[in-house]
C-alpha positions as a Markdown table, in Angstrom:
| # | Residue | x | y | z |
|---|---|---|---|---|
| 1 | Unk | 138.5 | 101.4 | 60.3 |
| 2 | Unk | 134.9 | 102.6 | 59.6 |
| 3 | Unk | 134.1 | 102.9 | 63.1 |
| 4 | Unk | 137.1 | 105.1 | 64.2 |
| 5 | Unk | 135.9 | 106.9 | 61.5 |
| 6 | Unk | 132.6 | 107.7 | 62.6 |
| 7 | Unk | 133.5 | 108.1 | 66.2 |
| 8 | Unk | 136.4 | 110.9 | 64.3 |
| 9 | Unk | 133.1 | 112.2 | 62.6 |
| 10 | Unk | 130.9 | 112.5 | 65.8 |
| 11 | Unk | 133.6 | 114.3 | 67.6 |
| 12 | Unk | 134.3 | 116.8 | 65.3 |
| 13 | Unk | 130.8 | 117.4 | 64.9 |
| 14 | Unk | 130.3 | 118.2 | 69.2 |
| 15 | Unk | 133.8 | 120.3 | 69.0 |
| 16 | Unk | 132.3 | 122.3 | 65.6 |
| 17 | Unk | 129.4 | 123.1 | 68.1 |
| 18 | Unk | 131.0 | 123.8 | 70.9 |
| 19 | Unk | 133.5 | 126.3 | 69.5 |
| 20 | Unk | 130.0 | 127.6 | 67.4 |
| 21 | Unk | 128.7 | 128.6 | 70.6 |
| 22 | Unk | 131.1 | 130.6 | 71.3 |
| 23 | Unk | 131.0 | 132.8 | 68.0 |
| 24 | Unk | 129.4 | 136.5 | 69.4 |
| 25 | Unk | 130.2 | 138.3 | 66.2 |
| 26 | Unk | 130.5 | 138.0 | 62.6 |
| 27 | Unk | 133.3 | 138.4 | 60.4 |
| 28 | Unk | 133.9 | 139.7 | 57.0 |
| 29 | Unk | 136.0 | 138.4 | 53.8 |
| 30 | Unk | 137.8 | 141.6 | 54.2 |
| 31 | Unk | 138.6 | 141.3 | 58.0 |
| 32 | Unk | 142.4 | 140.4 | 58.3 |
| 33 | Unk | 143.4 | 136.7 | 59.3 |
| 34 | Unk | 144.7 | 138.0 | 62.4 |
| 35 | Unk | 140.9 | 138.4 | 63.5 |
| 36 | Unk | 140.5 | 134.6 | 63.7 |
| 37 | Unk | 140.5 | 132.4 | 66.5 |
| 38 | Unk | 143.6 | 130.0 | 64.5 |
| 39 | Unk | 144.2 | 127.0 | 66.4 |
| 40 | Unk | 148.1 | 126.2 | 66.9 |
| 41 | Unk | 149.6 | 124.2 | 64.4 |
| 42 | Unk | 151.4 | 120.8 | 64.7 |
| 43 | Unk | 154.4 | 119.9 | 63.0 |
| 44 | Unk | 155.6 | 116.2 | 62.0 |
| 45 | Unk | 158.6 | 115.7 | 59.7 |
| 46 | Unk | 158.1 | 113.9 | 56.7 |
| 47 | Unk | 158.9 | 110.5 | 58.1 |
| 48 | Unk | 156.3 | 110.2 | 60.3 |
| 49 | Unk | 154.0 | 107.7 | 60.0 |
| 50 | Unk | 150.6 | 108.1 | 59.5 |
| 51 | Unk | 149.5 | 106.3 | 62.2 |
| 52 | Unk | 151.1 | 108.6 | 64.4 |
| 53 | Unk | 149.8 | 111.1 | 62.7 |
| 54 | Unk | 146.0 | 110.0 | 63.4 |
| 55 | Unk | 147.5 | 110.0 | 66.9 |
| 56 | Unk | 148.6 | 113.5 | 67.0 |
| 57 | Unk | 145.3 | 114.5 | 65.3 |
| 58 | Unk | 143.1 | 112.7 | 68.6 |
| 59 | Unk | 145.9 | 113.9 | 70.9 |
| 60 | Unk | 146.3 | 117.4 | 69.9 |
| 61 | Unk | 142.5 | 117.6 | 68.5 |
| 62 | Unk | 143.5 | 119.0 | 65.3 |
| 63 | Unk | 142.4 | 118.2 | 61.8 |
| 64 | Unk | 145.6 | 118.7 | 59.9 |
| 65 | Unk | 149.2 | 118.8 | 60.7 |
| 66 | Unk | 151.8 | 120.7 | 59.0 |
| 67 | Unk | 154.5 | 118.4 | 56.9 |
| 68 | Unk | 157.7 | 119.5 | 57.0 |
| 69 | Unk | 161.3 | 118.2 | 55.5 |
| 70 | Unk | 163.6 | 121.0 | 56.5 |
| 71 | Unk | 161.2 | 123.6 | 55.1 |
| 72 | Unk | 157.4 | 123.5 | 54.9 |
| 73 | Unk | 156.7 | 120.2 | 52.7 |
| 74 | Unk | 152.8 | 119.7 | 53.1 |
| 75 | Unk | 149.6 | 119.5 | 54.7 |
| 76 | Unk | 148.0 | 116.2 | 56.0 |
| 77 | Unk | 144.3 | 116.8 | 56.3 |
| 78 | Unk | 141.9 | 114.0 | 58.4 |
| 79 | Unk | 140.4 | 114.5 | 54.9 |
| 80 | Unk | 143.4 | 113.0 | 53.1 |
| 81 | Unk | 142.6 | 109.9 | 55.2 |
| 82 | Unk | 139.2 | 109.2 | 54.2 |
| 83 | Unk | 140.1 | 109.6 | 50.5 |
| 84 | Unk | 143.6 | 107.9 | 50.6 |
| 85 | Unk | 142.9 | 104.8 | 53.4 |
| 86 | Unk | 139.4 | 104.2 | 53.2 |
């Protein structure tokens, strides 16, 4: 589990960069959201298992997916991983 960790790690770490290299001009706190480059959002029910989820994060090359049970139930962070399976 360690390993996949670190290869997660590493590849976040070249995407961070190559999306930073893109950046041509600052932003400020008072800037509206709609400003931002948002990356799509994935949705899994609340079922899902989180294998599947880790799957959806290396397939989709997202860090979190939106939970959902009907209505908006959570987020599930790559962070929540690392703290709640390690």
């Amino acid at each position: 589990m360690s390993e996949f960790l670190d290869d997660e790690h590493q590849l976040m770490d070249e995407q961070e960069f190559e999306e930073s290299k893109d950046i041509t001009e600052g932003i400020s706190i008072n800037d509206p959201i709609n400003t931002l480059a948002l990356h799509k959002m994935v949705l899994v029910e609340r079922g899902t298992t989180i294998q599947t989820v880790i799957e959806k994060f290396q397939a989709e090359k997202v860090a979190c997916v939106l939970v959902r049970d009907e209505k908006l139930y959570g987020i599930f962070t790559e962070r929540d991983v690392i703290m709640k399976l390690a």
